[in-house]
N, C-alpha and C positions, 0 to 999 in steps of 0.2 A: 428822903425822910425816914425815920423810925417810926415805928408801930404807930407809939403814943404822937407823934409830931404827927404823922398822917389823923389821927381823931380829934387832935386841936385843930389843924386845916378843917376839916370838915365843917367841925365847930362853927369855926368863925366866921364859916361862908352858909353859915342855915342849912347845912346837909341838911336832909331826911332820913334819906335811902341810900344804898351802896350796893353796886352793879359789879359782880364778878363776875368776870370775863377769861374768856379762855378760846385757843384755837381747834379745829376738829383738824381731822386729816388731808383733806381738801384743801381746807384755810381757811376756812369763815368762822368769824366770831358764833359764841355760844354765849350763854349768857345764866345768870339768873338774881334777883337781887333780895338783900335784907335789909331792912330798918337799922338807922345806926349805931339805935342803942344795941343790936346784935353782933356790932363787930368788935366784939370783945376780945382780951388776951389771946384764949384759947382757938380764936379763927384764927391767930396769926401764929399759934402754935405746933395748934391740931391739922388743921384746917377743916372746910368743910363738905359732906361727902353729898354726890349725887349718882345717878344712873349712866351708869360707862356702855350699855349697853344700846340705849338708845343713841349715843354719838355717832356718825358715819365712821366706818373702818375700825371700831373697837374693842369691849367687850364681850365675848359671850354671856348671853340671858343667865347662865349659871357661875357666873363671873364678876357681875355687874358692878358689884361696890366699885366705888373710884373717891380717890380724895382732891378737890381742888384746895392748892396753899398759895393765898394773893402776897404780890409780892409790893412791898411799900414803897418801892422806889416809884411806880408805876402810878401814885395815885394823881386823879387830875379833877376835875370839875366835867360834868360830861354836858356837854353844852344844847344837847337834842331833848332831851328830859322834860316836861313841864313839873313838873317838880326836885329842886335842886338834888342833885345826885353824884356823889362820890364815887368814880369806875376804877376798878383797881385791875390789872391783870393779872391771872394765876396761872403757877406753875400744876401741874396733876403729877399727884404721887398714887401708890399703892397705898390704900389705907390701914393695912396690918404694919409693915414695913416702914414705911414714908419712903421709900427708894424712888425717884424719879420713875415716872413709867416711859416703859424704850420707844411708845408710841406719841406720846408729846410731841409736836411739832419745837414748842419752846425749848423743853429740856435737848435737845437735839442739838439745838442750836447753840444754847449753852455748852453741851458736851463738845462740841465743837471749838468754845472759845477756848475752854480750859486744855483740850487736844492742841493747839498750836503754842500757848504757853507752857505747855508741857515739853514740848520739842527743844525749845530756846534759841529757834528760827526767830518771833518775834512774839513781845508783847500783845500786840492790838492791832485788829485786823478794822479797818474802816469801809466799809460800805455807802454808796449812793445811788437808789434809785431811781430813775425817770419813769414813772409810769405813766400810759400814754391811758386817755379813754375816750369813749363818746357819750354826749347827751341828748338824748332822743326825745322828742314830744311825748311820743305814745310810743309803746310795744305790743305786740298780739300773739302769743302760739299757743299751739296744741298738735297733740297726735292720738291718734287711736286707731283702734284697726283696721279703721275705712276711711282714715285720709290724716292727713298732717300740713300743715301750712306755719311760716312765717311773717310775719309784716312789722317791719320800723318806719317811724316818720319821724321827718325833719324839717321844720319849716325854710332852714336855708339850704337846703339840698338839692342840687338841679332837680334832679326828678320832679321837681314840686314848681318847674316854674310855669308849669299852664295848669296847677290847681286853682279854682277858685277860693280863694279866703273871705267872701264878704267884701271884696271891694280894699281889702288891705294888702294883696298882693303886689307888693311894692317893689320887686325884682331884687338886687343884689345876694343872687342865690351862688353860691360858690359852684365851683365846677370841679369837676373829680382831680386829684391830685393839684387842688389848686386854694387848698385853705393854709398856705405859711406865708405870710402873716398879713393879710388884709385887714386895714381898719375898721372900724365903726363906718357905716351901717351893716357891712357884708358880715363882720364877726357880731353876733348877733349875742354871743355868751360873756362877753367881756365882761361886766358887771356881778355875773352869776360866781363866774371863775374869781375876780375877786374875793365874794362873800367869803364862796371857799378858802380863799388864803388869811382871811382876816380869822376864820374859825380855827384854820391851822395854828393860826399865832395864838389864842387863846390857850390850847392846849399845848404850849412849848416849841413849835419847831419856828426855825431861821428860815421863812421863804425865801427864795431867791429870785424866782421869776414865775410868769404866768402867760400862756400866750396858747391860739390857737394854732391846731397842727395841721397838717398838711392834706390828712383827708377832708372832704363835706361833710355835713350831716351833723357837724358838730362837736368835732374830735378836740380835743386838749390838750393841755400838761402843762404841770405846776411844777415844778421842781424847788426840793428844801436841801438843808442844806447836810452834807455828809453826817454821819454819826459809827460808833461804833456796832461791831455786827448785830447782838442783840440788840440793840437800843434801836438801830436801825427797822429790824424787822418789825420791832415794835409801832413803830413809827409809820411803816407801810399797812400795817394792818386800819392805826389813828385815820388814816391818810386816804383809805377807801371806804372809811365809813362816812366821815366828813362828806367824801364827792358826792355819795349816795344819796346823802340827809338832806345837806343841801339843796341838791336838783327836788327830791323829790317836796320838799318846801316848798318849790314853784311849781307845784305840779310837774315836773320832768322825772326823768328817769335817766341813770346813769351806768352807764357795762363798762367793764375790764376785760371784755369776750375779745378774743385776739381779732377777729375778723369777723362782723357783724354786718358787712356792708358789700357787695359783689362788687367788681371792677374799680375800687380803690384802696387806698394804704390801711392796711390792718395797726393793731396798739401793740406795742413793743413796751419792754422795761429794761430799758438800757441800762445798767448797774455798774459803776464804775468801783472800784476795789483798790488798796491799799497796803502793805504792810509795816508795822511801825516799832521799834525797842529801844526803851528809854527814852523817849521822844523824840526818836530822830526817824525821820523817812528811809525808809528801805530799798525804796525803788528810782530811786536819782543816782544816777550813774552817767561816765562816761560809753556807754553804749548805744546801737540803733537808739534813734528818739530822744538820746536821753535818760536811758533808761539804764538799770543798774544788773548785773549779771542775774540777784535776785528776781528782780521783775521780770527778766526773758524766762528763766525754768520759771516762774510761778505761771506765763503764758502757754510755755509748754505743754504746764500741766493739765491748763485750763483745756488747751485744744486737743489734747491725747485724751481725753475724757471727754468730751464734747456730745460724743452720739451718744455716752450713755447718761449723762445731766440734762440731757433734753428731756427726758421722761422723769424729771421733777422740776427744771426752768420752763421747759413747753409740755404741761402734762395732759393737755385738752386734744381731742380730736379736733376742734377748732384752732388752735395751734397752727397747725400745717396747711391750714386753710391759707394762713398769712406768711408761713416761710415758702414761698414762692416766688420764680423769679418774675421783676416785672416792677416790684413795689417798694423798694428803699428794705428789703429783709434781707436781712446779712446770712443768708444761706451757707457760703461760702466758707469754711474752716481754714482762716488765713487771719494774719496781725498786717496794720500798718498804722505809718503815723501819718495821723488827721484824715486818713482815706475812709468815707463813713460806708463804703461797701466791703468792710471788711467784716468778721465775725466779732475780734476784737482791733479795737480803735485805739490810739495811744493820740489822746486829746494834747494839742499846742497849750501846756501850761504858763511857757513864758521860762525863765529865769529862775523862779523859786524853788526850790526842789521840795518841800514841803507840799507843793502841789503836781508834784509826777504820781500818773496813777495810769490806770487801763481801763478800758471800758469794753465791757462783755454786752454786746447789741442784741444774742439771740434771743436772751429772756422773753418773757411776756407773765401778764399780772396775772391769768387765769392761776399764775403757781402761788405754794403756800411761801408766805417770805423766808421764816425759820427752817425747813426743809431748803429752797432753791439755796437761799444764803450759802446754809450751812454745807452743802454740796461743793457748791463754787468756791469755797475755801479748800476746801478738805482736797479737791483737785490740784487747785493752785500749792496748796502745801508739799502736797506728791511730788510735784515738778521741782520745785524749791531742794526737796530733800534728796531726788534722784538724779537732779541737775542735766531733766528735760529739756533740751538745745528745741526752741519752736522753728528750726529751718530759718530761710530766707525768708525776709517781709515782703507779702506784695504791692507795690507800691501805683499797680496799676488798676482803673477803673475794673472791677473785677466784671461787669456785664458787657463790656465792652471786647474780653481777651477773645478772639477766634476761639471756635468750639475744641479745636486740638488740644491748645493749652488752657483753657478752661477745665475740661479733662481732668488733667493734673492735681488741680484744688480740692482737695476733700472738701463734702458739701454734709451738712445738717441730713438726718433721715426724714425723710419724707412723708412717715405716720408717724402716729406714738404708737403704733404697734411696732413697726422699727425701733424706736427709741427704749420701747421697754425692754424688745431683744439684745440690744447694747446693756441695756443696766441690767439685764439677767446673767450675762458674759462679761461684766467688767464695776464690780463694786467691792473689788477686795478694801481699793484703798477709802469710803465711805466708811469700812469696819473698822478702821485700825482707830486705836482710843476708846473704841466700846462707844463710839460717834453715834454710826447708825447699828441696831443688831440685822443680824439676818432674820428676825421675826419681820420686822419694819420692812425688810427691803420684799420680802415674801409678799406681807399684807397690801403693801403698798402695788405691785405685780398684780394679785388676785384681784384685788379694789378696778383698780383701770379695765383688766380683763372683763372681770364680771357687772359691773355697773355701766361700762361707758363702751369699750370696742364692741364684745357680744351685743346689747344690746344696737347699737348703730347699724352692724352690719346686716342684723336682723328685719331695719325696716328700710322700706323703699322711701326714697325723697321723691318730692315735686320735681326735680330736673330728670328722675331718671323713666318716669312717666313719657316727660318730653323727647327724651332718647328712641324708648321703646316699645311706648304702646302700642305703635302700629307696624310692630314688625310683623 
């Protein structure tokens, strides 16, 4: 829509207010809203300015002005609101300038699309997510200087099968590695996970399926249907505030934390990928799988870069919690087709070639989607342009290979202290196109550094008590 078609939408649907939204550097929505008769010409000209300083990873205090500019295509009904509300997402520019600003997660992403159409590699790059999550009853923590403790619960989570409920503890409590896919009674979230998809269609997306995952405790995934890379990231952002709102309408609560849960399967975002010009698919070939010369260097490039897009695909120290062997985590920097213990997977599309694609397994949602996306492109593109050969496919259970040849397999790093050491040593090709700047890749280094490794390694957890108190 245009400006004025987005105010006649509004219009007609008894707007109010209108909720601009915007990404931090993390990934989580920001927000703040105006009354509609405020969103006049000049927000969609000007745009309108707030505090870049108080955003995580931004401004300096002497710095501060920022301009946020919504962008029309974006506008939707925001369906969590008690009074009707028009949500638009925005771009942040420089407000002397309007020059995109190089810390935007979105404009990144954009500068990303425009970098591959610039090559004449391909038009349009397509993107699809799986984001995996859990929904928990209740959550608990804290820390402070004299102690730190966590707690989750789950009504269908072993753990829970000798709680007392009042007389309603009716068993069908799932068992660890044992939630794909039990019916009613034991999937307990079926109806909820619904809602969620009925709200997804409201706001635009194609669901495609809905089903419990493989951990207890409550674990998920909705899966909608592909979209182009922005559109997409768009969509993953729609897409975990949805699970959030939802759950928490029934009282529940819902995480994208990779590994929330000790001794079963962490949440993964499986991200399947595309290349497309003039409308024709890029990646249907007579090679491995199926697949087309392009598509092998775009894997290439994916896996030659690998250690250092973990530090924006897996940028949590909980991350690493779940790339461990043991749990369906594709640790492994290896391609095969249909083998899901690969890093990337080349899915049985069948005949069509229209639906030949790759599926990149390391992700996980704790990442921002315009950052990881835009990574995972800009990789793939490398490979494509330097005509990255990804070795032989393994086409063998990769947990199963003898330790010798296991060996062999380059494996994911093991912190995001490793992962940031990789993207400190290898993000020439995130620069090329003026994608990412070296401001971004600095700020983004210093941010993990100083917010999340330092302070981690600084406190003691509950298991290491259990280690060593009594040495």
């Amino acid at each position: 829509m245009k400006p004025e078609e987005v105010v006649a939408f509004a219009k007609e649907r008894g707007v109010k207010m209108v909720d601009l939204k915007f990404v931090d550097l993390p990934g989580m929505w920001q927000h703040f809203t105006i009354p509609l008769a405020e969103l006049k010409p000049a927000v969609w000209e000007e745009g309108m300015n707030f505090d870049g300083s108080s955003i995580r990873g931004w401004r300096a205090i002497n710095e501060s002005d920022m301009t946020v500019k919504p962008d029309p295509k974006t506008a939707k009904i925001d369906p969590f609101m008690s009074v009707p509300t028009l949500s638009l997402i925005c771009d942040v520019v420089h407000p002397d300038t309007h020059e995109p600003y190089e810390r935007d997660p979105r404009q990144i992403a954009k500068k990303a699309v425009a970098y591959l159409r610039s090559t004449g590699l391909a038009d349009t790059a397509y993107f699809g997510p799986e984001a995996e999550f859990f929904i928990f009853d209740d959550v608990r923590y804290d820390q402070s200087a004299s102690g730190g403790f966590y707690k989750v619960d789950s009504h269908e989570a072993t753990w829970n099968s000798g709680r007392d409920e009042g007389g309603q503890n009716l068993g069908y409590k799932s068992r660890a590695k044992e939630g794909y896919f039990p019916v009613l009674p034991s999937d307990t979230h079926h109806d909820l996970r619904t809602e969620i998809c009925l709200e997804m269609e409201k706001v635009g997306f194609e669901v495609e399926r809905q089903h419990h995952e493989v951990a207890t405790a409550g674990q998920g995934e909705i899966n909608f249907r592909f979209d182009e890379m922005l559109e997409t990231a768009d969509k993953q952002m729609w897409f975990k505030y949805i699970v959030k709102n939802v759950a928490r309408r029934h009282g529940k609560t819902a995480t994208f934390m990779p590994k929330p849960v000790f001794g079963d399967n962490g949440s993964g975002m499986h991200t399947h990928m595309s290349l497309w010009k003039g409308g024709q698919p890029l990646f249907a070939g007579d090679r491995y799988a199926g697949l087309s010369d392009t598509a092998l260097h775009y894997i290439g490039g994916v896996l030659k870069h690998a250690p250092a897009l973990c530090a924006l695909t897996n940028p949590s120290t909980n991350s690493y919690k779940r790339l461990v062997p043991g749990f369906e985590a594709p640790i492994n920097l290896a391609y095969s087709y249909r083998n899901r213990s690969a890093a990337i997977r080349i899915p049985n599309s069948g005949t069509n070639p229209k639906a030949k694609r790759i599926e990149y397994r390391t992700p996980d949602a704790s990442s921002n989607p315009y950052l990881a996306f835009a990574a995972m492109l800009m990789a793939g593109i490398d490979g494509v342009m330097n005509k990255i050969h990804p070795g032989d496919p393994l086409d063998k259970d990769i947990y199963g290979l003898p330790p010798e040849e296991a060996a062999k397999v380059p494996a994911a790093p093991k912190t995001l202290d490793e992962a940031l050491v990789n993207l400190r040593n290898d993000h020439d090709f995130l620069l090329r196109g003026d994608v990412f700047s070296r401001d971004m890749i600095n700020t983004w280094l210093d941010y993990k550094y100083e917010r999340e490794i330092i302070p981690m390694q600084q406190r003691p957890t509950p298991y290491e008590f259990y280690l060593y108190y009594d040495l």
